[in-house]
Backbone as XML, in Angstrom:
<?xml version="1.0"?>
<chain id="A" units="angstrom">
  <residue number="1" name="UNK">
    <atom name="N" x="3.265" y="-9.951" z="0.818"/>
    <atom name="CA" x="3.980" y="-8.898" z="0.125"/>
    <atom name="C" x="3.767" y="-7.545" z="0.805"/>
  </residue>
  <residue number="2" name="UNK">
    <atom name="N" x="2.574" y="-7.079" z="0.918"/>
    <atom name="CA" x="2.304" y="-5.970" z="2.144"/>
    <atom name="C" x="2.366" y="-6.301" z="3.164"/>
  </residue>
  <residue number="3" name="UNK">
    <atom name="N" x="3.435" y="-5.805" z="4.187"/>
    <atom name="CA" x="2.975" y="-5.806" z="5.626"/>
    <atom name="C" x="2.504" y="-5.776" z="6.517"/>
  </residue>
  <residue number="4" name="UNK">
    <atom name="N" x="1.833" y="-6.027" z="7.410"/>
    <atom name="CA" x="0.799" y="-6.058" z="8.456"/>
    <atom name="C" x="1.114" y="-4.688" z="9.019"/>
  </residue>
  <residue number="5" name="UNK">
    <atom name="N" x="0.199" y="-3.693" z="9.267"/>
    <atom name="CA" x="0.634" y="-2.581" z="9.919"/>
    <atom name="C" x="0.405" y="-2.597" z="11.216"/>
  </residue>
  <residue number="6" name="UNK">
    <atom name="N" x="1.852" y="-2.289" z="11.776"/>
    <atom name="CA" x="1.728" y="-2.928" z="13.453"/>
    <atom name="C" x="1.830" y="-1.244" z="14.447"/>
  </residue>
  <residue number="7" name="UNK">
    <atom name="N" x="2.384" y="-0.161" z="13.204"/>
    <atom name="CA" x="2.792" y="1.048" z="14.326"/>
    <atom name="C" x="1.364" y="1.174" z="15.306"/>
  </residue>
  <residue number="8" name="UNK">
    <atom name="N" x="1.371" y="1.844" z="16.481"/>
    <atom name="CA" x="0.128" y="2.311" z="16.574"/>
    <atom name="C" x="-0.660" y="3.350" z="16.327"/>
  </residue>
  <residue number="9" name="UNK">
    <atom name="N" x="-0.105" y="4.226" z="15.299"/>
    <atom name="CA" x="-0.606" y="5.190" z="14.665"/>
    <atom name="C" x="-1.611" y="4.287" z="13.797"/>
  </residue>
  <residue number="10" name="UNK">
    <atom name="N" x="-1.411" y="3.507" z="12.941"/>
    <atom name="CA" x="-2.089" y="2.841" z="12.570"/>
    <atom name="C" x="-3.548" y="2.530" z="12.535"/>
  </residue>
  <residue number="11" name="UNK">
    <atom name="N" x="-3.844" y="2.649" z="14.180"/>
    <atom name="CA" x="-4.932" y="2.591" z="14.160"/>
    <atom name="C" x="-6.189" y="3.860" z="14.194"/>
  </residue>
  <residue number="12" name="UNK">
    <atom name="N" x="-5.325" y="5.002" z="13.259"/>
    <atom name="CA" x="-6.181" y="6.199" z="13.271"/>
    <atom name="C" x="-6.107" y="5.836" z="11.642"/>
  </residue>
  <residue number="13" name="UNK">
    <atom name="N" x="-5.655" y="4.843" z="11.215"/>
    <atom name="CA" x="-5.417" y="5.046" z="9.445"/>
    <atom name="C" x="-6.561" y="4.194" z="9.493"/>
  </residue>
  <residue number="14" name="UNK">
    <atom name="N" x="-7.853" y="4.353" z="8.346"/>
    <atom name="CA" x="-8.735" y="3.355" z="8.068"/>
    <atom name="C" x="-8.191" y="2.515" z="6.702"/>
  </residue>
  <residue number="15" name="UNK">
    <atom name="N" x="-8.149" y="1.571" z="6.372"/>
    <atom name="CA" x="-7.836" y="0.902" z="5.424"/>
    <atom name="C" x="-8.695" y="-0.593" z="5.414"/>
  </residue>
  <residue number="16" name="UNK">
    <atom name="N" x="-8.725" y="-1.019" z="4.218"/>
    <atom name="CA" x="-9.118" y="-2.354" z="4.442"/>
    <atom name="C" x="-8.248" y="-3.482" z="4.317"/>
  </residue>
  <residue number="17" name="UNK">
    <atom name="N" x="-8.881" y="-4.711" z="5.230"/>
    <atom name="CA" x="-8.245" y="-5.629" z="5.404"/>
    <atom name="C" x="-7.205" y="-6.166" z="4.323"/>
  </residue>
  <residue number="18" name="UNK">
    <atom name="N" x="-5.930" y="-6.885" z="4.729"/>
    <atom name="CA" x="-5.234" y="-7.636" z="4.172"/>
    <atom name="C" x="-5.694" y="-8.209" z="3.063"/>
  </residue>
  <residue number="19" name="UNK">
    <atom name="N" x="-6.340" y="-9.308" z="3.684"/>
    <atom name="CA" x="-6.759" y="-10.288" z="2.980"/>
    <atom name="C" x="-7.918" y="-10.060" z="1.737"/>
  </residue>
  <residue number="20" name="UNK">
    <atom name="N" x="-8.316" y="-8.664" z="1.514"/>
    <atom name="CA" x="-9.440" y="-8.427" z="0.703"/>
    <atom name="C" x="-8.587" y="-7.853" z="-0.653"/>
  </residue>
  <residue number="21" name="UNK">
    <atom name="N" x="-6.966" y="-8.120" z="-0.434"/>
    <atom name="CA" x="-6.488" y="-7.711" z="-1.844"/>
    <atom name="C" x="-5.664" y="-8.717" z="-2.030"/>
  </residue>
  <residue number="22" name="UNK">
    <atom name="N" x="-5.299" y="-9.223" z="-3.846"/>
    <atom name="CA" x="-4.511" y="-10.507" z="-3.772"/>
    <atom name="C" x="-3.336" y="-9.496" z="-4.829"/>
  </residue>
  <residue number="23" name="UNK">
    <atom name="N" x="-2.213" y="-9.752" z="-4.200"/>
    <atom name="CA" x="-1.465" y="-8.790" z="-4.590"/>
    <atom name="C" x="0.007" y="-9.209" z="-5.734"/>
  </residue>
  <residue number="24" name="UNK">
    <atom name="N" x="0.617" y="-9.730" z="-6.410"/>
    <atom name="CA" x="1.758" y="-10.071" z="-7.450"/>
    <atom name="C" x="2.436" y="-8.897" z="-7.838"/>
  </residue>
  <residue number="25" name="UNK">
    <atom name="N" x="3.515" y="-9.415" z="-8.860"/>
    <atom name="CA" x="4.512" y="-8.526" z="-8.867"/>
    <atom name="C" x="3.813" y="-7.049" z="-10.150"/>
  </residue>
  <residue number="26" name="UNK">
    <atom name="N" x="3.083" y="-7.345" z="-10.605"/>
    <atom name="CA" x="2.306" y="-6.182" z="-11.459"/>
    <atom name="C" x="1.397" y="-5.647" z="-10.967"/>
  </residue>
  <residue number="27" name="UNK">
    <atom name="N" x="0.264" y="-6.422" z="-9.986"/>
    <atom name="CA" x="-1.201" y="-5.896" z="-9.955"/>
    <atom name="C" x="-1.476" y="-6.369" z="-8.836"/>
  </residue>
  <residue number="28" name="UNK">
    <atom name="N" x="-2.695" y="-5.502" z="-8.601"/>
    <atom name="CA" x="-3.738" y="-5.821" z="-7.162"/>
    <atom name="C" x="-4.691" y="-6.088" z="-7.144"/>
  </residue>
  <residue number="29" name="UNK">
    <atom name="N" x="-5.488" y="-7.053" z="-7.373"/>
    <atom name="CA" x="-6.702" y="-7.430" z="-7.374"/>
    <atom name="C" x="-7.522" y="-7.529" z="-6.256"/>
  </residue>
  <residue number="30" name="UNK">
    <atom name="N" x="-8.690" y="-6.793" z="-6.667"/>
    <atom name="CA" x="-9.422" y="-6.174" z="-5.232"/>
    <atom name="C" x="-10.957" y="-5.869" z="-5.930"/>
  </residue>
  <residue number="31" name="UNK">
    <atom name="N" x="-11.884" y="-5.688" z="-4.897"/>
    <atom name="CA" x="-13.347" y="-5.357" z="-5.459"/>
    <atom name="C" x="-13.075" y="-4.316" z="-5.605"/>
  </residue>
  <residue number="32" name="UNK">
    <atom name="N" x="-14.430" y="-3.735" z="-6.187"/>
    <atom name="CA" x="-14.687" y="-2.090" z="-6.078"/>
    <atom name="C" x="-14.890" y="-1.418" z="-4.711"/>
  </residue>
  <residue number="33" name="UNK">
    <atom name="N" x="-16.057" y="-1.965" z="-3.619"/>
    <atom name="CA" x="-15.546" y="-1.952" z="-2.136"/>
    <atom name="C" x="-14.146" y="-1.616" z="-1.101"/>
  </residue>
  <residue number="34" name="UNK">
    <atom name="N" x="-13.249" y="-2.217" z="-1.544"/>
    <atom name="CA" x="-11.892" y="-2.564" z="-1.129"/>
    <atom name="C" x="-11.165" y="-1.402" z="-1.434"/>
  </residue>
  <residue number="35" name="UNK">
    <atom name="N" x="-11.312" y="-1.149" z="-3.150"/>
    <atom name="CA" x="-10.867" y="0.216" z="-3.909"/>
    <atom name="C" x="-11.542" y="1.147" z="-2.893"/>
  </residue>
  <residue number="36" name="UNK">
    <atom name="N" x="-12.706" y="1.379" z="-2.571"/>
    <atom name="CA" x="-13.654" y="3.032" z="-2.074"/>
    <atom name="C" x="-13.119" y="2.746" z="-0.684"/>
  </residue>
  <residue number="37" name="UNK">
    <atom name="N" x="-12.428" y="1.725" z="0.815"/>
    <atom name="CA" x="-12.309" y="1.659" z="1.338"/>
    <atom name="C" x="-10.549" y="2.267" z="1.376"/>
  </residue>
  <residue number="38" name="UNK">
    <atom name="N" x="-9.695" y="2.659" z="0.940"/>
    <atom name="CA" x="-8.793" y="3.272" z="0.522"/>
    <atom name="C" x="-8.748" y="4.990" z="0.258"/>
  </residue>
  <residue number="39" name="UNK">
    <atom name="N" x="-7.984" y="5.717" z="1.321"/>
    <atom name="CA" x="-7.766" y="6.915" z="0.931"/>
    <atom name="C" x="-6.904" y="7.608" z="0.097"/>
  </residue>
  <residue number="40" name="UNK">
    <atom name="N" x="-7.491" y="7.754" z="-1.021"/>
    <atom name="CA" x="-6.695" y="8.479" z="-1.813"/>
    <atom name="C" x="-5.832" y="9.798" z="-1.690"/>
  </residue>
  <residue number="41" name="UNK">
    <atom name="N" x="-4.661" y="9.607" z="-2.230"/>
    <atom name="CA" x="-3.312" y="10.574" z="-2.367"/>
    <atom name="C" x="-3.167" y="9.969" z="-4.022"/>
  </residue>
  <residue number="42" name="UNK">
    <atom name="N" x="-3.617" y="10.996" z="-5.138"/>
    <atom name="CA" x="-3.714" y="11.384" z="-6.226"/>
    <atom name="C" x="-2.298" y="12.250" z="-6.422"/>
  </residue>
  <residue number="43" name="UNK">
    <atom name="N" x="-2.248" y="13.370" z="-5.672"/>
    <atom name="CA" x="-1.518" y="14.358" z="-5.920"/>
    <atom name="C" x="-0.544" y="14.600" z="-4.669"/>
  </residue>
  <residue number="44" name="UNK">
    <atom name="N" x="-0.312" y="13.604" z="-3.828"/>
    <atom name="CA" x="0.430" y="13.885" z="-2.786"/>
    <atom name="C" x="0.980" y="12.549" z="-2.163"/>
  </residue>
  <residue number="45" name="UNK">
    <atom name="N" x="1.356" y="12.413" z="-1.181"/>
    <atom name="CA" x="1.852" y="10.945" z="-0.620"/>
    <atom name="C" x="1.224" y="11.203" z="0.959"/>
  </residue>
  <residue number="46" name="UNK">
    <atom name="N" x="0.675" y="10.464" z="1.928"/>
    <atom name="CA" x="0.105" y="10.825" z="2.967"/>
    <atom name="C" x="1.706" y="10.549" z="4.019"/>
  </residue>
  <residue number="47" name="UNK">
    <atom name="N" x="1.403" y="11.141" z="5.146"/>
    <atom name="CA" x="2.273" y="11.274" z="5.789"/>
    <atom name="C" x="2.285" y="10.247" z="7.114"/>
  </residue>
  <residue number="48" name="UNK">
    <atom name="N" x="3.136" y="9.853" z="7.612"/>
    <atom name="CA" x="3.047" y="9.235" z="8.811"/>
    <atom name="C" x="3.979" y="7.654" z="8.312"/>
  </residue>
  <residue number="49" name="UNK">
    <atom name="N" x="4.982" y="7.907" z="7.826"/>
    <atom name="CA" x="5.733" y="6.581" z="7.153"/>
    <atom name="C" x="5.818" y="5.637" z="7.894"/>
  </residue>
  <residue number="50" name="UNK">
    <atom name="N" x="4.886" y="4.471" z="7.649"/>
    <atom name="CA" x="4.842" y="3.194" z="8.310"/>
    <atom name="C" x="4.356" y="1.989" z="7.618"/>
  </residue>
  <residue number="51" name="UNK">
    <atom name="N" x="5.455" y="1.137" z="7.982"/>
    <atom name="CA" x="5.099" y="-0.373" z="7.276"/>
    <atom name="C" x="3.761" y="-0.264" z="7.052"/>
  </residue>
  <residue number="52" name="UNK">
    <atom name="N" x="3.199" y="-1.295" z="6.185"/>
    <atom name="CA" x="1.697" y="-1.895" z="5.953"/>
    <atom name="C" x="0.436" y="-0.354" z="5.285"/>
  </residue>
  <residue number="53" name="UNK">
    <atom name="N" x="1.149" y="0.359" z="5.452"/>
    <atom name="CA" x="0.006" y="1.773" z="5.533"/>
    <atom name="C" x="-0.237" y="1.858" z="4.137"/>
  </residue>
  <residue number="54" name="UNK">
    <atom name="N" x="-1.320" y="1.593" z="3.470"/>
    <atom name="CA" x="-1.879" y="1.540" z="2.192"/>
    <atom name="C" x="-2.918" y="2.646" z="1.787"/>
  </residue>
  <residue number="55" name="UNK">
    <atom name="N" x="-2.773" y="3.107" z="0.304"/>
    <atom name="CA" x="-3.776" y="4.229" z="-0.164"/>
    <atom name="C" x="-3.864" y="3.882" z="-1.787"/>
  </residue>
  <residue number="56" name="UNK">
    <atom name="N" x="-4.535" y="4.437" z="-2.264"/>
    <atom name="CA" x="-4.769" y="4.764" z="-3.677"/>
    <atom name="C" x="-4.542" y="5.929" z="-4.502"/>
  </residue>
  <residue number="57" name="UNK">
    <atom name="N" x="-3.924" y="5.566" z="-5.645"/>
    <atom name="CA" x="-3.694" y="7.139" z="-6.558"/>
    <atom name="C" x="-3.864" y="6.704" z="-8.006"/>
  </residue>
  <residue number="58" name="UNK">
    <atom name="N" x="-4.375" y="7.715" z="-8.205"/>
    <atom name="CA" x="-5.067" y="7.780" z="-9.609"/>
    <atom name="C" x="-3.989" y="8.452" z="-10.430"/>
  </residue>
  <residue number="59" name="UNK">
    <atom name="N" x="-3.603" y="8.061" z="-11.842"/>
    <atom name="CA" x="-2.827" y="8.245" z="-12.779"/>
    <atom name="C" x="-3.825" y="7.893" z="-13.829"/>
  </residue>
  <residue number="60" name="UNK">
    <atom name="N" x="-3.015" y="8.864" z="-15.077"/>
    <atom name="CA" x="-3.858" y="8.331" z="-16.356"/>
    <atom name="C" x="-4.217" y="7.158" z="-16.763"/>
  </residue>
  <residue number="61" name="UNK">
    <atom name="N" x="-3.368" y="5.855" z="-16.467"/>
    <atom name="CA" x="-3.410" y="4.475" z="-16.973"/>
    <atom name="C" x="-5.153" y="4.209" z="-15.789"/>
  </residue>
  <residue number="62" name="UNK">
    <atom name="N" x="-5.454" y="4.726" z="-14.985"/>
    <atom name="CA" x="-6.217" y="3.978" z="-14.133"/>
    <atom name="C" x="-5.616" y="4.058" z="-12.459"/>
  </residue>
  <residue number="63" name="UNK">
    <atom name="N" x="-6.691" y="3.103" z="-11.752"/>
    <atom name="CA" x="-6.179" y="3.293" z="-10.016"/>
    <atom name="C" x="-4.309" y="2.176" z="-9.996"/>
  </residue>
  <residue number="64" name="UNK">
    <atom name="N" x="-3.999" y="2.685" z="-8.880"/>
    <atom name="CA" x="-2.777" y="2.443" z="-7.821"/>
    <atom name="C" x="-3.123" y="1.793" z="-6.392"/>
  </residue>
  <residue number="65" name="UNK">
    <atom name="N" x="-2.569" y="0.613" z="-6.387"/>
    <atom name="CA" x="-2.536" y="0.717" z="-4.861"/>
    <atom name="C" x="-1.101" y="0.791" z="-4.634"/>
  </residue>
  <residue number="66" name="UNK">
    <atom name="N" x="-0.861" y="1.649" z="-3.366"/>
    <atom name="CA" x="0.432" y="1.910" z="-2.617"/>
    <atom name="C" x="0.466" y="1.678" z="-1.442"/>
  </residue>
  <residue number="67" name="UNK">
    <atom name="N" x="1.635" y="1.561" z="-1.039"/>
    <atom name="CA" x="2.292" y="0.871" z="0.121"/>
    <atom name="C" x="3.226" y="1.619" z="0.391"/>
  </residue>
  <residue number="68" name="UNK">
    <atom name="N" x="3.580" y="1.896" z="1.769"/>
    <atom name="CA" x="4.822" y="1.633" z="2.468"/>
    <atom name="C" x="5.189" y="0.132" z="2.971"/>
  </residue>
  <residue number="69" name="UNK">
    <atom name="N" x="6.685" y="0.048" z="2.873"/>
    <atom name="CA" x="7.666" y="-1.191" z="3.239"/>
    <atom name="C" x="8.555" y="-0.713" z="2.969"/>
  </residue>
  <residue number="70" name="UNK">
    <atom name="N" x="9.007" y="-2.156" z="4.033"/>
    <atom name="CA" x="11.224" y="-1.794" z="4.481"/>
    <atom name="C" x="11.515" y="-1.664" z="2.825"/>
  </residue>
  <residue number="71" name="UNK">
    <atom name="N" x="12.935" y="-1.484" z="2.899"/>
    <atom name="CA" x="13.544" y="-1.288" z="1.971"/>
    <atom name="C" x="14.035" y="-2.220" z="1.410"/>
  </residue>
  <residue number="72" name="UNK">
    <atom name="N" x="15.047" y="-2.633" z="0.468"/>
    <atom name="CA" x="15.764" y="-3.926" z="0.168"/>
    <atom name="C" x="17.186" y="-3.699" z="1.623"/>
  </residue>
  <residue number="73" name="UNK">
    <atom name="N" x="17.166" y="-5.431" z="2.079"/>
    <atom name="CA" x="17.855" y="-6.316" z="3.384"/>
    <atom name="C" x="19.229" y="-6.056" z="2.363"/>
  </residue>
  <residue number="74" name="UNK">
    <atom name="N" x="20.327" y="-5.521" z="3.198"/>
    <atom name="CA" x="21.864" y="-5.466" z="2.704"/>
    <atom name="C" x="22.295" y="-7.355" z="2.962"/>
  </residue>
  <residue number="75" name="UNK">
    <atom name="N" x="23.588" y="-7.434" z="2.732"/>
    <atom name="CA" x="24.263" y="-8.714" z="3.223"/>
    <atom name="C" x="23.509" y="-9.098" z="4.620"/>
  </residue>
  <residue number="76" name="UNK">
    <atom name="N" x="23.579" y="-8.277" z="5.496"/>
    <atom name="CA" x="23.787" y="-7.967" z="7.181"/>
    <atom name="C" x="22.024" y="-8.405" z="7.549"/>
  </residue>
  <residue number="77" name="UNK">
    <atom name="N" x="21.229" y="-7.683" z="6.539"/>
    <atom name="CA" x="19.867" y="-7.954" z="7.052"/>
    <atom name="C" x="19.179" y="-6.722" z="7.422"/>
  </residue>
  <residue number="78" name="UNK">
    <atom name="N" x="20.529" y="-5.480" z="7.201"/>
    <atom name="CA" x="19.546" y="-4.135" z="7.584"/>
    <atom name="C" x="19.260" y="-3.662" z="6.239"/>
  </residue>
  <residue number="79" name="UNK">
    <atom name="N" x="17.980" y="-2.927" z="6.612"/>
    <atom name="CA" x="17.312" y="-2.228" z="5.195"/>
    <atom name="C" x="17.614" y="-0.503" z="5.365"/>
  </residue>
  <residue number="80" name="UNK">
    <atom name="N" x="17.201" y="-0.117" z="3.770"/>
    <atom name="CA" x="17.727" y="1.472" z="3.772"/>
    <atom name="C" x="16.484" y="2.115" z="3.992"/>
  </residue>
  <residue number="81" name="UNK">
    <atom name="N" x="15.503" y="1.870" z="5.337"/>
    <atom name="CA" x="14.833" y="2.743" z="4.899"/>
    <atom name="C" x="13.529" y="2.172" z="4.543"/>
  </residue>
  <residue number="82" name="UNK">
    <atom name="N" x="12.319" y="3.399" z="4.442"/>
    <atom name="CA" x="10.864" y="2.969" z="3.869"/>
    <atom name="C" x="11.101" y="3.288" z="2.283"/>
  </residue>
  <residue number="83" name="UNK">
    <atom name="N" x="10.192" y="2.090" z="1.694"/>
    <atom name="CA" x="9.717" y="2.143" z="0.396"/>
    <atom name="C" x="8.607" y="2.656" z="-0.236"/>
  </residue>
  <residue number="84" name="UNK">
    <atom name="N" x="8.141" y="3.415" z="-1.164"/>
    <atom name="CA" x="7.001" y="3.153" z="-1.238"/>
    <atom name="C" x="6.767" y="2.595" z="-2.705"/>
  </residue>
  <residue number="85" name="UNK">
    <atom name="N" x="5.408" y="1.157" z="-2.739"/>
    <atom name="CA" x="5.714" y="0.760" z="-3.208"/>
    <atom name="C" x="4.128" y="0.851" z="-4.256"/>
  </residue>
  <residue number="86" name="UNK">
    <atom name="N" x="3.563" y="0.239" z="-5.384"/>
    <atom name="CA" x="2.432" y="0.357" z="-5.988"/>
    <atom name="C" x="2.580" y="-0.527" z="-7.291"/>
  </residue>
  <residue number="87" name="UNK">
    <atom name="N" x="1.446" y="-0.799" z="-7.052"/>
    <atom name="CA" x="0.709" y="-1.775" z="-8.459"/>
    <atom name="C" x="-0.567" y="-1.656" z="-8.921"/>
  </residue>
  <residue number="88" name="UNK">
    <atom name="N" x="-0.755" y="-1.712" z="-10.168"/>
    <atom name="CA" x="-1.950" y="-1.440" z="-10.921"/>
    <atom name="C" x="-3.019" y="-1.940" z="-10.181"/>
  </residue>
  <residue number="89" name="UNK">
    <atom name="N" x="-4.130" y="-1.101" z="-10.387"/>
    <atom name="CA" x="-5.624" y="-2.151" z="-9.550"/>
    <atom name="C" x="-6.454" y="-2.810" z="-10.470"/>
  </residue>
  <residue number="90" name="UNK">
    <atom name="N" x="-6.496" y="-4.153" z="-10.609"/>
    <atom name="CA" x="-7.563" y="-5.028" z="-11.492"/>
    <atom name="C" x="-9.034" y="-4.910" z="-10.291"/>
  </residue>
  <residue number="91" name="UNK">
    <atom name="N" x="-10.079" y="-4.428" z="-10.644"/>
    <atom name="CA" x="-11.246" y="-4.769" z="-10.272"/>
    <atom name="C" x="-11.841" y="-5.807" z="-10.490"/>
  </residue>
  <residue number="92" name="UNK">
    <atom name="N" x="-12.560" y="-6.754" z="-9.534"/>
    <atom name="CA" x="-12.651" y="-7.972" z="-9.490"/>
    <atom name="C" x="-13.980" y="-7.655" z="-10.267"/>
  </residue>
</chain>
């Protein structure tokens, strides 16, 4: 569901691994580790729009994880664009 982040900017973004979050259409389940390994944008969106690039934001309900990804594929297969996308964080 998240993308592999392939730009090479990328590799100035710290984030943690893929595989350390299990992700569905509501929520993200992740340790507390995984959560503190995530830079938070609370009050802003970080810049540098690229597939896979993940952060955290805090809202009243509790944490966010967010994403950039393509957009929704037309007939043709082209997309409109970056998404950004987020789901609640369950702490494991």
């Amino acid at each position: 569901m998240i993308p592999t982040m392939v730009n090479p900017l990328g590799r100035y973004w710290p984030q943690p691994p893929l595989e350390a979050i299990l992700v569905d259409d509501i929520h993200a389940l992740m340790s507390e580790r995984t959560l503190g390994q995530l830079s938070e944008y609370s009050a802003s969106v970080p810049s540098g729009v690229y597939a896979g690039k993940m952060w955290k934001r805090r809202v009243y309900t509790g944490w966010f994880l967010c994403w950039y990804g393509p957009g929704v594929a037309d007939p043709d297969g082209k997309t409109d664009g970056m998404y950004t996308y987020a789901r609640k964080v369950l702490i494991l």
